[in-house]
Structures are given as C-alpha cells and as structure tokens.
N, C-alpha and C positions, 0 to 999 in steps of 0.2 A: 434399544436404540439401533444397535447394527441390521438388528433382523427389519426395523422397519427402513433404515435405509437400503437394505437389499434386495424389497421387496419395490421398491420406488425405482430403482437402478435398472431391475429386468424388465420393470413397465415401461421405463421409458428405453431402452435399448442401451445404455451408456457401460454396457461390459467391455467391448471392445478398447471405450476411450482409455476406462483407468488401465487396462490390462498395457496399452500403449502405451502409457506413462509408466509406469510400472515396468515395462522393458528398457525404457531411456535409463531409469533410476537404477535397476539391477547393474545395467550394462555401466554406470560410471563408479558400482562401488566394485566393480570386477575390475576396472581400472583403477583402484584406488583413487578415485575422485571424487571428495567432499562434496554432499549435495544435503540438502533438505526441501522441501513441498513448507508452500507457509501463505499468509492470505485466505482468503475465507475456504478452501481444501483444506485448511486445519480443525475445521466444524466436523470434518465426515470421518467415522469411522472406519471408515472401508480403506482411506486413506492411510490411515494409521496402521493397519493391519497389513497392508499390502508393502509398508515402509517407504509409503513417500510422504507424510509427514513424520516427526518427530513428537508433537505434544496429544497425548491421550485424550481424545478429545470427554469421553466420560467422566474422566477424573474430574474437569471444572463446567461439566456442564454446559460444551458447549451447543450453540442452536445448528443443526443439521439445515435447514431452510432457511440461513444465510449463506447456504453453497449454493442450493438446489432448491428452486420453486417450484412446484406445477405451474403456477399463475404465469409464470416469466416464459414457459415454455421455449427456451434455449438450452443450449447445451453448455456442462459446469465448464469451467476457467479454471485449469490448475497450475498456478506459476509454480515453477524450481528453481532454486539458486543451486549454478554450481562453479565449482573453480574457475573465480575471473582468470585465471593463464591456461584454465587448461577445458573453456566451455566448447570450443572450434572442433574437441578431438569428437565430443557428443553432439555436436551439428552434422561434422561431416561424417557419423555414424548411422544417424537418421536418414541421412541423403543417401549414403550404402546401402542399408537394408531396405528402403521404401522406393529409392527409386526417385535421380531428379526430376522426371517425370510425375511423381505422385506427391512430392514432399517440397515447401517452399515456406519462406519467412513472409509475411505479410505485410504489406506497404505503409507509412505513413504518410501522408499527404497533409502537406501545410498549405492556410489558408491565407488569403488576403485578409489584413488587418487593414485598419482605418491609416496609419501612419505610410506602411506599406505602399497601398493603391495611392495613396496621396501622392508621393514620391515617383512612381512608375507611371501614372496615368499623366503627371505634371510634366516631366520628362519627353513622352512622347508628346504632349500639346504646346512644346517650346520656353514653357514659361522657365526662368532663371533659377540657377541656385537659389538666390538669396530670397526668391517670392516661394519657392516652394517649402524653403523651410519657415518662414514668418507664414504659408501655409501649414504647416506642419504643426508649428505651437500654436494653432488658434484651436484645434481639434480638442473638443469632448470624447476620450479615449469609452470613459461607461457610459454612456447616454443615449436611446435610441438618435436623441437631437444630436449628431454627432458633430453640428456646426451649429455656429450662432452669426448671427450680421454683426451683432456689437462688438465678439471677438473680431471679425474678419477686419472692422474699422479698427479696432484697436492696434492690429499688424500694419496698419497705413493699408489697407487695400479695399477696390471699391465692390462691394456684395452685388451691385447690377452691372455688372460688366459682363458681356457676355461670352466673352470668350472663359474669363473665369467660373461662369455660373454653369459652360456646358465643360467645363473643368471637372469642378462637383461634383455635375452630372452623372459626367463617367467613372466618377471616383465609386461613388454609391453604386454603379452596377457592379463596378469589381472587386468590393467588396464581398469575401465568401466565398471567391471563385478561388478556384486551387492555382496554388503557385508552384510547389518541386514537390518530385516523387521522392521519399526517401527509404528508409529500412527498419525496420521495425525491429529494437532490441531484440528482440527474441521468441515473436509470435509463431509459432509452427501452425501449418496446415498440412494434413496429410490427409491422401483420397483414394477410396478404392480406383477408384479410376484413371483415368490419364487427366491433370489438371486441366490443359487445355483444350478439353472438352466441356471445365465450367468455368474459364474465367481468363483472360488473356496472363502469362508470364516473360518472363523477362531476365538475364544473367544478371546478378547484382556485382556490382563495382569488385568485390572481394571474390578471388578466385574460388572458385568450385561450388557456388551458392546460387540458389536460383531465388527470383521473389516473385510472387504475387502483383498485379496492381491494382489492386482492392487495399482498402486499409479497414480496422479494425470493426468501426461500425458497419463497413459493407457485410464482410463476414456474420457478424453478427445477425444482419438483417437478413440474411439467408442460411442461416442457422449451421454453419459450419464447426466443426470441431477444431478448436484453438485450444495451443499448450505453449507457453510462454518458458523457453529455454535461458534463463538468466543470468547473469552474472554478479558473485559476491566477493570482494576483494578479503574480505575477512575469513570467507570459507578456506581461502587460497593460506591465507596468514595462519590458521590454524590445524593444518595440513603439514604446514613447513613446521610448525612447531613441534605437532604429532612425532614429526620424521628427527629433529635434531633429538628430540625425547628419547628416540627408538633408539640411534647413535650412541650418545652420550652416558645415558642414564639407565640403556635397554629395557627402559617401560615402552609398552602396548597400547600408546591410550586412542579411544575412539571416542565418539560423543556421547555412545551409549556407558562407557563405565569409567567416567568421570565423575568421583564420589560428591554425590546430590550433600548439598544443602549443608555445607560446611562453614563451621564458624566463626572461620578463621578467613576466611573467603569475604565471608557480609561484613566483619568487622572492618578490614580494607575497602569494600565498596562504601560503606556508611564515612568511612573519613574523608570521603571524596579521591580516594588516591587510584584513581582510574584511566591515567592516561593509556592512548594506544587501544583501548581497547574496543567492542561492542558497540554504538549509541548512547554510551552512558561516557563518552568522553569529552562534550563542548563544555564551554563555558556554565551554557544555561541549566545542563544537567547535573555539574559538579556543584552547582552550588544549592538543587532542588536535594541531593544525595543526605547531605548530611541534615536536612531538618527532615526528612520521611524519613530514613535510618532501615534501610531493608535488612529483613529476618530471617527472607525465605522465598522460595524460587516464584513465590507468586505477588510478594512485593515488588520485583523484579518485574514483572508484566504491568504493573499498575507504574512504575516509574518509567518503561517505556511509552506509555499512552499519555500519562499525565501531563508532562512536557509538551504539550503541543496545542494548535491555536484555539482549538475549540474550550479543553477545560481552562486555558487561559481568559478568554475572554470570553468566555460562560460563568467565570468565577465557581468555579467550582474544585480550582486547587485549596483556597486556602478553608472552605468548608471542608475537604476532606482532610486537610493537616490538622485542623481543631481539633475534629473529632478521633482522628485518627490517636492524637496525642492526649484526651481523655483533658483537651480544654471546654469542650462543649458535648450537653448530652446530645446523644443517637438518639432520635425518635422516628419510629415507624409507623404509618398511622396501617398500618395493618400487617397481621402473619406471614401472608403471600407474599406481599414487597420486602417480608423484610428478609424472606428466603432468597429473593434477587439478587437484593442490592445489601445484604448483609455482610461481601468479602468487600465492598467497597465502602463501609459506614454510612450508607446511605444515599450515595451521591451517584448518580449513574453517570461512568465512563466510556462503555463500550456500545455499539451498535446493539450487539447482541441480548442486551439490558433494557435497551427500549424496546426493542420486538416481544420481549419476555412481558413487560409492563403490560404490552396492548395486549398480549394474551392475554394473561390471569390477571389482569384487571380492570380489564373494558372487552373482554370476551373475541379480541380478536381471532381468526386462525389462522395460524400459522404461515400459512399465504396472506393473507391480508396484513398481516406483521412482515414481512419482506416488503410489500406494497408499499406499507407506511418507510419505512428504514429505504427504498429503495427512491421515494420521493422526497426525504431528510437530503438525499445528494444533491438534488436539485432543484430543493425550493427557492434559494437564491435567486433563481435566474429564472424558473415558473411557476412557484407560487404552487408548485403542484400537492404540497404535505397541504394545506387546508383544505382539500376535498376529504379529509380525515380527520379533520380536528370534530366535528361536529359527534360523531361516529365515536370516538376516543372518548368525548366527553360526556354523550348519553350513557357508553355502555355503563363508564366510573362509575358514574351518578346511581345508573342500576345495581350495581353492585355496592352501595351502602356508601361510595367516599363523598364528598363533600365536591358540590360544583366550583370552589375556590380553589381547589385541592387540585381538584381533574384540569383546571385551566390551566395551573400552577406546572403541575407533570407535562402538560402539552407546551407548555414555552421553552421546558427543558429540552423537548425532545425537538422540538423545533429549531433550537441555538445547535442542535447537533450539525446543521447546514452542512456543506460539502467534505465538512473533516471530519467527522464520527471515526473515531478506531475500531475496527474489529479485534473484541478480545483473543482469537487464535492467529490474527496476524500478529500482537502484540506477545502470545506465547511464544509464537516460532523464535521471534528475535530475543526472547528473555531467555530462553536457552544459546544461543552463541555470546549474549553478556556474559552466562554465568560463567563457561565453557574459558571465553577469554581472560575473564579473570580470575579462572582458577590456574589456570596454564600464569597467569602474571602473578600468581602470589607465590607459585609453588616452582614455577621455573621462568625467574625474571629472565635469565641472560637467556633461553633459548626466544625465549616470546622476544624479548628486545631485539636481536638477531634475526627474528623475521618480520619485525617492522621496518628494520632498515633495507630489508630485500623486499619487504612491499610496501614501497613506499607510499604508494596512492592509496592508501589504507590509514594513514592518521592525519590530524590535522595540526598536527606538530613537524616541527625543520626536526633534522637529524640529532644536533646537537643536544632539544631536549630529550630525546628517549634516552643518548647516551647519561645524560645526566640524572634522569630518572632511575635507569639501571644500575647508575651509582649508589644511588639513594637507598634500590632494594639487593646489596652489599653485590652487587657484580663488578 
C-alpha cells in the first residue's frame, strides 16, 4: 500500500506538500501543541508515517483514492486540528518561516440568497418594510421557481405591477452575486513565489495575517496547494488534562500511550455515562450508546458515523442494531462483499465502502470509484451519481449478482447524498472519544477541571460537570 502510494506522490509531484505539513505538525509537538491530521488524509499512509495522522490506515483497510485521484487531478486536502487556544502561535509560525509574502488564509466569499437580494434590492427600489417582508415570505427558498403570482396575491400584492415586477427583476440578477469577503477557518496557501504575482492579497482584520481574495473553489480551480490549519477545543481539553496529569499524579500521558481498549473504559461508554466528553456526549448519542454497547476502538468509529443523517434516514441504524445484536441473520449474497461490509454486518456506512462495492463488484477502478463517491456529494442538487448507475448495474449483473440486487446496492449508495462519512475521518475522532474517556474514567477531577476551563468544549452549564464529578467520587 505505502509503496503504491509513493509511487503516485513522486508522479505527481506532492513531496513537497506533505513534507510542508509535516513541518507545521513537528514544529507544534515541539511546542507541546496537541495536533492530529483526520478527514480523508487518514486513507494515506504516508500520512501516518510522517505522524500527521494518528489512525493506521492499513490496519482497517482504508481506500488511499479517497485522498488522492488521478482522475480528479488536484492536489490532496490535509486538514489539522490543533489547540483551539494555542492555533495563532502555528499560524504565525507559518507566516515567519514562509514569508507574508508567500503564505496567506484564503477568503470566503458569501453569496446572495433569494431572501437576502430580496431585502437589499427591495430597499434600494424604496418599497416599505412591511412590503418587503410579506415580499420575503411569499419566496420559494428550494425551487428554481423561486416566486409564484398566487403567493405574491396571497401577501396582498399585485404580480403585474411594474415597479414590483422590475423589483423581481433585479432581485434574480443579484442573486449569486457575492456579498462580503470573509476568512477562511484555516485554509493556508503558500507559494514559491511572491503571492502577488498570482492573485490579488489583502491584511486581514486580525493583526499580523494576511488573506487571499480568492476563496476555496478558486484555488481549487487553479490547482493550488491548500492545508487547512484548524482548530479543536477538545484537543485544547485534553492537553490541559495531560498537564494536571503530569502535576498531580506525575504520569506522562500522550495520545500515543494511552492504554488501547480497556474494559473498564467501554463499560462506562456502553452505560452512556459520557458527559464532557468527544462526540459521543449529545442527547442523541447517549441514548444510541447503550443499545450498540461498544467493545472496542472500532465500535467507536462505527458510533461516531452512525448518528448522523444519512444512516438515519437511510434506515440503516436499526438494520445494523438487529444484526449487530444477533436479532436478525447476516446474509451476504457473496465472499467479496462480505469481506467489505463484514465489520459492519452488512450494512454499508462509510464512503469508503461504497467505492470498495464498485470495485469488486461492478469492476469499477479505483478512479472511477472516487468518480462514483465524489458524485454521491452532489447528486441532490445534479443528478450527477446516475451517469453511474447504469455502469454499477451492468458490471454487478457481469459479475454473477442479480439485477434486483445491483438496483438494490445502487439506491443504497445513492441515499449516501451529501452526508456519506468517511471511515478515516470517523477514525481520527474515535480516537479522541476514547482518549477523553479514558482521561474521564481514570482521572474524573483532572478532566472535570479542564472542562470548566474550557468551557466552549461541552454542552453542558458548569454546575452539571460539577455534579458529574460528584458522581465519579471527586
């Protein structure tokens, strides 16, 4: 796996990139600054090796061509989260070494919406508060038809009036037109060159930072190298912990030797008694905790992705709780799938499961399995995953499975729509779950102690952590 991703990396020139990233990441554990790489850079081994991801990506088999396409012919995306209090000291380290000259955050740029223009264009053409907002609710927000006459009559207003109709008008050109520059979380661009010899810059509002004003898909479309410098209030949380740890108890702990897969650890997540901690602390997670019952660092991963809209309303949680809990048989109508979709009882969750399907089971390559997974984003809104269905369902059909079957897998992978999890962004965050509640099983009062000092880190008031803390004898 490594050797064929190294082999792809020199071809396409991308030494430089990771080794850049790879200097950000050294340079914040040099400063004792909590970081991890997570997001589809947890598919690449090289990633792993170089220590800006944390999860092996061999170990679970992840897909390397959900990082890196040929087809897509851009350059990778590696987001880092690192200490929301302390991301600024690795910004303005990037800005030292490179040069504000060569190194900048890349712009956002917000659009006119239908409600927006309506409001702004209504404004300058004198019409009244009270007509622009009974304007305002007659609007079709999804609809190309974004107005109707019988709404407009039903706000009391007349659809051939002309001053309102070239109202409209202008509302529809101003739609899509940009309204404010803003700043981009944490998009880095950095350039052999002097930037402003490709791209107009700008000092951003926050001292000593420079931006771009280009936003993400410009870059993209001119194929720039982008590294997303991010911030995780829980990295911050578990840091602070680390260090009361150090104090108190004179343990050492790091993320790397944090004793894996403890019993005593899943027993406490499985009863739901999770506050404060990882993604596995809302309502809707505490109460998914105790009917899945995690075992082990990869039920973990499967409870991070589970929870969310797609296997919700794909219904494919409570197929996986059946079988999971041996109320329904597992059946795999073949060997290859069931090597897939065997850590998931059959039920495919993650991105990387459906590109796997198209492979070994409709003969896709591996580029055309990104293709497919890359148009699963955006079939909502183009329709563009049916240029594949056809394709999907011939190869099945070749390959021995039943065209019921093949339609069957293709509606699944279809309902994947714009929320498909990637199983290595769901790894990265199932290691700071476990992480957190090991630190909360084994050292309530330092973890409690750094929840109330970071506070934008739970969704609970003060008063319950302290009562929590009660509960685990602090």
């Amino acid at each position: 796996m490594i050797q064929h991703e190294m082999d792809f990396v020199k071809q396409m020139d991308y030494a430089n990139y990771f080794l850049f990233v790879e200097d950000i990441v050294r340079e914040a554990r040099h400063r004792g600054i909590l970081c991890q790489g997570r997001g589809s850079a947890a598919n690449s081994a090289i990633c792993f090796c170089l220590g800006i991801t944390s999860v092996n990506p061999m170990k679970f088999d992840l897909l390397f061509e959900r990082f890196i396409s040929p087809a897509r012919n851009e350059p990778p995306d590696i987001d880092v989260d690192f200490e929301h209090e302390r991301r600024e000291e690795i910004i303005q380290y990037i800005y030292r070494k490179y040069g504000r000259d060569r190194a900048a955050i890349v712009a956002t740029v917000t659009q006119q919406h239908q409600k927006g223009a309506i409001r702004d264009v209504g404004k300058a053409m004198g019409l009244s508060v009270d007509t622009i907002n009974r304007l305002s609710g007659s609007l079709w927000e999804h609809t190309d038809e974004w107005f109707e006459r019988e709404r407009l009559t039903e706000q009391g207003l007349n659809p051939d009036d002309p001053h309102l109709k070239k109202t409209l008008e202008l509302t529809a050109q101003m739609m899509g037109f940009p309204r404010q520059l803003g700043q981009h979380t944490g998009g880095f661009v950095v350039t052999n060159g002097k930037l402003t010899d490709l791209c107009p810059i700008l000092n951003a509002r926050m001292q000593d930072r420079t931006n771009i004003e280009w936003n993400k898909d410009d870059i993209d479309a001119l194929g720039f190298l982008k590294v997303d410098v991010l911030a995780m209030g829980m990295l911050t949380c578990i840091r602070k912990a680390f260090d009361l740890c150090k104090v108190h108890y004179g343990q050492s702990l790091t993320l790397a030797n944090i004793p894996k897969d403890n019993p005593d650890v899943y027993q406490m997540i499985s009863a739901a008694d999770t506050l404060g901690v990882f993604q596995i602390e809302s309502r809707a997670q505490m109460s998914m905790l105790p009917r899945l019952l995690p075992q082990c660092f990869y039920d973990l991963v499967i409870e991070v992705a589970i929870v969310r809209p797609v296997p919700i309303l794909g219904d494919m949680v409570h197929p996986y709780l059946r079988r999971r809990n041996k109320e329904e048989p597992v059946v795999y109508p073949s060997a290859e799938l069931e090597e897939i979709l065997g850590r998931t009882v059959g039920v495919p969750l993650f991105q990387e499961q459906a590109m796997k399907i198209a492979i070994v089971a409709a003969g896709f390559t591996p580029t055309e399995a990104d293709g497919l997974r890359r148009s699963m984003a955006t079939f909502k809104f183009k329709r563009m995953v049916n240029q594949y269905e056809q394709k999907l369902i011939k190869g099945m059909v070749a390959k021995g499975y039943t065209i019921d079957f093949a339609k069957r897998v293709f509606k699944q992978l279809e309902g994947f729509g714009s929320y498909g999890f990637p199983e290595s962004h769901a790894a990265s965050f199932a290691l700071l779950v476990y992480v957190s509640c090991w630190l909360k099983h084994y050292y309530p009062d330092a973890f409690a102690a750094t929840l109330l000092n970071t506070m934008s880190m739970s969704f609970y008031q003060p008063e319950y952590i302290v009562i929590d803390a009660q509960k685990h004898t602090v």
